[in-house]
C-alpha positions, -999 to 999 in steps of 0.1 A, spaced: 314 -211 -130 289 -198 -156 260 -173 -150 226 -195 -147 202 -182 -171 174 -162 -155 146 -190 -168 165 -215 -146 164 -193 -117 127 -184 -121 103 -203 -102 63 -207 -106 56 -184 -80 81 -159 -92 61 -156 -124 32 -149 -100 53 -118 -85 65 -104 -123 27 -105 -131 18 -83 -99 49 -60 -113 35 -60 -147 -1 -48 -129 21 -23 -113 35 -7 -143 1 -2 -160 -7 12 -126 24 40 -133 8 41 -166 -25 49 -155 -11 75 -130 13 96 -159 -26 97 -179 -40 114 -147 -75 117 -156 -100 109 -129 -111 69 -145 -72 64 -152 -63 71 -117 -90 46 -106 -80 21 -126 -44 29 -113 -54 21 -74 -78 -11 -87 -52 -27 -102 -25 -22 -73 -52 -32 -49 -50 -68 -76 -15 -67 -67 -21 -70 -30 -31 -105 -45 -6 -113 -64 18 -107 -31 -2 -129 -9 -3 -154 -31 32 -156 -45 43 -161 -10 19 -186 -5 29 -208 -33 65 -202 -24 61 -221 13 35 -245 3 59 -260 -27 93 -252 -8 106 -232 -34 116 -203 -9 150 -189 -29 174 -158 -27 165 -146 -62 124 -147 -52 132 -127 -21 148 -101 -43 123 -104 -68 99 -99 -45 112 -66 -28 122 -49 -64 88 -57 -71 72 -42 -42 93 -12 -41 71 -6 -79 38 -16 -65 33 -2 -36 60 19 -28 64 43 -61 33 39 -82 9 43 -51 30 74 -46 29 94 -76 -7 79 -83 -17 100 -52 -1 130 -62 -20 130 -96 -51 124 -77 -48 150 -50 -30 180 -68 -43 214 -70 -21 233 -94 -14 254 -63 13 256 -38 1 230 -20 16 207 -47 47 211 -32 39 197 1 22 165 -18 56 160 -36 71 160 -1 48 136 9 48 111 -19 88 109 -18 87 103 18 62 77 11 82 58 -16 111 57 2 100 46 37 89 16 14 120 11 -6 142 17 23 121 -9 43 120 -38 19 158 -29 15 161 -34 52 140 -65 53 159 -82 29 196 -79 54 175 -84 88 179 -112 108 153 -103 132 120 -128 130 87 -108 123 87 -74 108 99 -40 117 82 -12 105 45 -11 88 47 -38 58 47 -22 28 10 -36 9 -9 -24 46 6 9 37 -2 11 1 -38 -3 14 -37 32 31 -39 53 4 -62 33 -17 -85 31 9 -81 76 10 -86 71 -25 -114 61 -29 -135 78 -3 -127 109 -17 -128 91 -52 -167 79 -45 -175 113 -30 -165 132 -59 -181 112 -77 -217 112 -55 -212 152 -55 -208 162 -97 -196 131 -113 -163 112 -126 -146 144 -129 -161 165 -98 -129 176 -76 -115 160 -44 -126 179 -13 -98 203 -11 -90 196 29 -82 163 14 -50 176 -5 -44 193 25 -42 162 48 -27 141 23 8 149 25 10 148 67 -5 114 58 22 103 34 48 111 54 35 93 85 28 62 67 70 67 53 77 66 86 56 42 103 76 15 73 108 27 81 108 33 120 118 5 148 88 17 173 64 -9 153 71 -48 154 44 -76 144 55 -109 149 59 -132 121 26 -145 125 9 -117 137 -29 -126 134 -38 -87 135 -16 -77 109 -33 -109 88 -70 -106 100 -63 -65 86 -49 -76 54 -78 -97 43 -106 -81 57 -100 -47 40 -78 -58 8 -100 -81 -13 -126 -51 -9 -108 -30 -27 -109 -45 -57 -147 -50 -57 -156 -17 -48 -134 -7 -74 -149 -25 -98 -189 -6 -85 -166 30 -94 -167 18 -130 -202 7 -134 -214 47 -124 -232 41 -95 -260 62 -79 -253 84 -60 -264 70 -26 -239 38 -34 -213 58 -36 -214 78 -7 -222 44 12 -189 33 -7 -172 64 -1 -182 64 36 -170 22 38 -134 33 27 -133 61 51 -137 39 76 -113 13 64 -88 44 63 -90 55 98 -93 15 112 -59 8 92 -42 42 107 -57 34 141 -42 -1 135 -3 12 131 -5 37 158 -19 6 181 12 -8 171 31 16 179 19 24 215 15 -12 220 57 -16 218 63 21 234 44 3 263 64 -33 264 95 -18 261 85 7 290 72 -21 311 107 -41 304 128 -9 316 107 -7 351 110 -52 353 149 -40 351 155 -14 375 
């Protein structure tokens, strides 16, 4: 039995997916630059990707063209964009030059591989729903932190006026939370979890418009309004996985006292 060629396993929305990995790559791109404009290009464009995963999915159950090879397509390409280019586009935006760097290295591995080792788990599960924090909500999580320190910077001195220092404090203990809020068994959404859904597109297709307002040079009291918006979106989406989180410590503690 021959080897089918990769054309005829490629489906319309898998072309959807390899252009969200493409975005992805420029992203990585953007991130080894490291400059200030770079880096928020980097975030805008994974914040387009966020998208591309919505609606390669999408396409994939309206037209009944759900395969094996778009699955794995679809986690190889996530593990890129939102799992390794979100990780090492954070470091470039938060490092000092100082010890502190170390910690953020910390940090952004533990990030990239709660999301690698939790689409790798996803893809063997058998289990309806998902375990763990879905990998886009946590790269929404540190584009959100982005850009509120991104948009105050920016309201403070300008495009190249640092990040608040307590910010590249907090970000690795961030980082690492989020690795483990993909990876850990503690947080379950159903399958059609409207939360998890209502989250996703409030807060992601903002991204990429307030993105677009960094370009432009805004005043400065738009961007501390801006800067100010995606704090809040950081600490609703945080608030959101620990809900999730207490909400399944306290089912499974009400299931062990309905047993005893």
């Amino acid at each position: 039995m021959s080897t089918p060629s990769i054309p005829n396993l490629l489906k319309f929305k898998d072309f959807i997916t390899l252009m969200g990995t493409t975005l992805g790559f420029i992203a990585l791109v953007c991130a080894c630059i490291g400059t200030h404009p770079f880096l928020s290009l980097g975030f805008f464009l994974i914040s387009i990707t966020l998208g591309t995963d919505l609606i390669d999915g999408y396409i994939a159950r309206k037209t009944g063209t759900i395969n094996e090879m778009g699955k794995e397509l679809d986690s190889l390409s996530d593990s890129l964009t939102f799992g390794i280019t979100p990780a090492v586009l954070t470091y470039q935006a938060f490092k000092t030059g100082g010890y502190i760097d170390i910690f953020i290295v910390i940090g952004s591995i533990c990030f990239a591989l709660g999301a690698i080792l939790r689409l790798a788990r996803f893809n063997i599960s058998k289990i309806p729903g998902y375990t763990g924090v879905p990998t886009p909500l946590s790269a929404l999580s540190l584009i959100t932190f982005f850009y509120a320190n991104y948009f105050y910077a920016f309201a403070m001195g300008g495009i190249d006026y640092p990040f608040l220092p307590l910010s590249s404090y907090l970000i690795p203990f961030f980082m690492i939370l989020i690795g483990w809020f993909n990876i850990t068994t503690y947080i379950r959404f159903a399958e059609k979890d409207k939360s998890v859904y209502i989250t996703f597109l409030i807060v992601a297709p903002l991204c990429p418009i307030f993105g677009i307002i960094g370009i432009l040079n805004p005043e400065k009291l738009i961007s501390l309004i801006v800067s100010i918006f995606f704090l809040g979106c950081f600490l609703y989406i945080l608030i959101f996985f620990i809900r999730g989180f207490l909400i399944y410590m306290i089912t499974i503690r009400n299931k062990e006292k309905t047993s005893q």
